[in-house]
Each structure stands twice: as C-alpha cells, then as structure tokens.
C-alpha positions, 0 to 999 in steps of 0.5 A: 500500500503506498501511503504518504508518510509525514513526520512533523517537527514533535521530537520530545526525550521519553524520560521512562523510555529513556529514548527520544521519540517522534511522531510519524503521521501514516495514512492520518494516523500517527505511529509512534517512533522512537530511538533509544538513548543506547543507539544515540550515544552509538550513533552520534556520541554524546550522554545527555538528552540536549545532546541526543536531541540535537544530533536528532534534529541534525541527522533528521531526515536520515531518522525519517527515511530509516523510520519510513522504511520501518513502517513500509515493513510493518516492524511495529514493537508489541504497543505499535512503537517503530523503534530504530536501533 
C-alpha cells in the first residue's frame, strides 16, 4: 500500500523510555517512533538528552527515511512503537 508518510517537527526525550521519540503521521494516523538513548550515544556520541536531541534534529531526515522504511515493513514493537536501533 503506498501511503504518504509525514513526520512533523514533535521530537520530545521519553524520560521512562529513556529514548527520544517522534511522531510519524501514516495514512492520518500517527505511529509512534522512537530511538533509544543506547543507539544515540552509538550513533552520534554524546550522554545527555540536549545532546541526543540535537544530533536528532541534525541527522533528521536520515531518522525519517530509516523510520519510513520501518513502517513500509510493518516492524511495529508489541504497543505499535517503530523503534530504530
């Protein structure tokens, strides 16, 4: 199914999550992606959430394009979550 997928500018850090989260409108329906703090600090180096959300907002739409491919392949955690690691 070819479907627009949006990922509008709402990046938030999960605190219980300990992952930074972004929201991802498919078909109007919002799917929840997120990326742990683990995969953050691998990818783009760092150790606290101000940072990790930069690095996020540098590297956005290469996080959007990994996380479209994700949702096109229905990888969904158990809540419905697109985790990127």
């Amino acid at each position: 199914m070819n479907q627009a997928i949006l990922f509008p500018d709402r990046e938030s850090w999960d605190e219980a999550h300990q992952c930074l989260c972004f929201p991802a409108l498919v078909g109007g329906f919002q799917v929840n992606c997120a990326i742990s703090a683990g995969s953050l600090a691998h990818r783009f180096g760092g150790e606290t959430p101000a940072v990790w959300i930069d690095s996020f907002r540098q590297h956005r739409w290469d996080l959007e394009e990994e996380a479209e491919q994700a949702i096109n392949q229905q990888r969904e955690d158990d809540q419905g979550w697109i985790w990127l690691s």
